[in-house]
N, C-alpha and C positions, 0 to 999 in steps of 0.2 A: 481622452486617450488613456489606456491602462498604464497601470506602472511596471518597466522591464523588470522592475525584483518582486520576488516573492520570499516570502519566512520560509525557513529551511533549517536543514538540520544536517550536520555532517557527521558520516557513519564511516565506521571500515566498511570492506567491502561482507564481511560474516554477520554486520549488522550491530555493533560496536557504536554507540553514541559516544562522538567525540565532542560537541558545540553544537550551539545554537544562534541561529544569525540568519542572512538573507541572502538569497542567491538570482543571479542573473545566467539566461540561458542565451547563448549566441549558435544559434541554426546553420551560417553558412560556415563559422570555425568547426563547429561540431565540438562545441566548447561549455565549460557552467561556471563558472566564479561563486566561492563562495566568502561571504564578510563576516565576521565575528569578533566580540570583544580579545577574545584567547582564540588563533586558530593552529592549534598542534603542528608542530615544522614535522611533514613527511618530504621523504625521499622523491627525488623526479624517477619515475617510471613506478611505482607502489602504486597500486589501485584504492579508490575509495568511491563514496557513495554521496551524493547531496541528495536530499528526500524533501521533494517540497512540499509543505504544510498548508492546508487548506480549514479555518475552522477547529482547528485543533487534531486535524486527520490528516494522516500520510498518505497523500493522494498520488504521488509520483514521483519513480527513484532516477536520478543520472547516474551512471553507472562510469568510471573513464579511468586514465591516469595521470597520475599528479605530473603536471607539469613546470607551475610554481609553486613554491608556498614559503609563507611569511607570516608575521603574527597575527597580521590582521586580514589575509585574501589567500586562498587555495583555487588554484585552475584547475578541472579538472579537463582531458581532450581527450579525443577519441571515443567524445559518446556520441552514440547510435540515434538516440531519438531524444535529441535536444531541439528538435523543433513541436515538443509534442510538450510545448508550456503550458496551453490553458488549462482550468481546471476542468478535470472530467465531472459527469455528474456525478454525486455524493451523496448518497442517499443515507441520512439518523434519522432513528423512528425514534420520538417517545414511547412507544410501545412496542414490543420485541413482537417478531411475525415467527408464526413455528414454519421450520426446516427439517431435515434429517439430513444428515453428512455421514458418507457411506463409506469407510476406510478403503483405497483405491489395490491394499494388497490385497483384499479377501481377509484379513483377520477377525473381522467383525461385521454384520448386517448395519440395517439402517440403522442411526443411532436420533432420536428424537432432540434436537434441538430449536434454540432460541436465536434469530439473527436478528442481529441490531443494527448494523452497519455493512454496507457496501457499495462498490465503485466500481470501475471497469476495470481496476488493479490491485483493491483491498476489500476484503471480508473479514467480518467479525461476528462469531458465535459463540453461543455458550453451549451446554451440555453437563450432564451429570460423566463425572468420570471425565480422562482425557485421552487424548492422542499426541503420538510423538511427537516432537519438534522434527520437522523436516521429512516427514510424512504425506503423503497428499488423498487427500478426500475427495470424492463429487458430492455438492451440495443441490439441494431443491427443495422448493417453496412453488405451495400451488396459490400462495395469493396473501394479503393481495396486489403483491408481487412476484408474478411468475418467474420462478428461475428452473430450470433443468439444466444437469449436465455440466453445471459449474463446476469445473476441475480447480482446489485450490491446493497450497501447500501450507504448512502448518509452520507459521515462523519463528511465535510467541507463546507460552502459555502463561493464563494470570489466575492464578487458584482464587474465586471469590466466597465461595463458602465452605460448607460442609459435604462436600464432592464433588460441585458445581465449578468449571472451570472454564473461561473466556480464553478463545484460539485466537490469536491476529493471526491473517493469513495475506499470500501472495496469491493473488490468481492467475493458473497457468495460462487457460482457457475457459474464454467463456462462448457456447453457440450463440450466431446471429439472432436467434428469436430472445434471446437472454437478454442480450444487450440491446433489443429495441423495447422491452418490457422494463428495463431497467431506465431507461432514457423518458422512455413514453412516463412511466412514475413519476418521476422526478420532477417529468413538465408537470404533472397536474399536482403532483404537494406543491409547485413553486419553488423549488429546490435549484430551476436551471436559470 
């Protein structure tokens, strides 16, 4: 039988790392707990974020409000999809697959990038040059993993070279054929 906690990480609600620790997700309260050495005393009714950690990736955010907290456990209540604990699939390549991510105002054409990671709720590219924080792109990869139409938003940026800069992102949406290529992958690397 699996274990109700998962590693986790507690954020403000703008994306603010506050701890690191394990959280448990209760479906019928619509509730998440989370545990940490130090866990920050907020406010009952302040918003915050527990982000559960998969592998070393941010596979899935609870999103709710404080409605305890003490040094060692934060409830959070009022989230939405606290029954959506398993891990989704998670797809790291050792070798980066080329994409293009198309800036969703029209500022700029396709722009040639490298995706290294992706999920049914996080993406990670690189690219020469960046894009805004809180921006959103549609990505695509014709293999060999097929993605179209990937709508994501641009969360993070991490400057790795000399122009070269890694986006974490949130995905708004992604089309049905995306997400069964993304699944269908993941079974055959062994990833699920």
């Amino acid at each position: 039988m699996a274990s109700p906690y998962f590693k986790a990480i507690l954020k403000t609600q703008a994306g603010q790392l506050l701890e690191y620790g394990y959280g448990r997700a209760d479906p019928q309260q619509k509730s998440v707990d989370f545990f940490g050495e130090f866990v920050p005393l907020m406010k009952m009714g302040d918003k915050a974020r527990v982000v559960r950690v998969a592998d070393g990736q941010e596979t899935h955010c609870f999103d709710g409000e404080v409605y305890l907290s003490s040094k060692g456990l934060l409830r959070l209540v009022g989230v939405q999809n606290a029954e959506e604990t398993e891990n989704p699939p998670m797809l790291t390549v050792n070798e980066t697959m080329a994409a293009e991510a198309t800036p969703l105002d029209g500022s700029a054409g396709a722009v040639a990038s490298l995706l290294y990671a992706v999920s049914l709720d996080t993406v990670k590219f690189s690219c020469l040059g960046s894009f805004a924080v809180g921006s959103t792109v549609t990505l695509q990869s014709d293999g060999p993993l097929r993605l179209t139409g990937v709508m994501a938003r641009i969360e993070r940026q991490i400057a790795l070279s000399a122009g070269v800069t890694c986006h974490l992102c949130t995905v708004l949406s992604m089309p049905e054929e995306s997400r069964r290529s993304l699944t269908s992958y993941a079974e055959t690397q062994g990833r699920l």
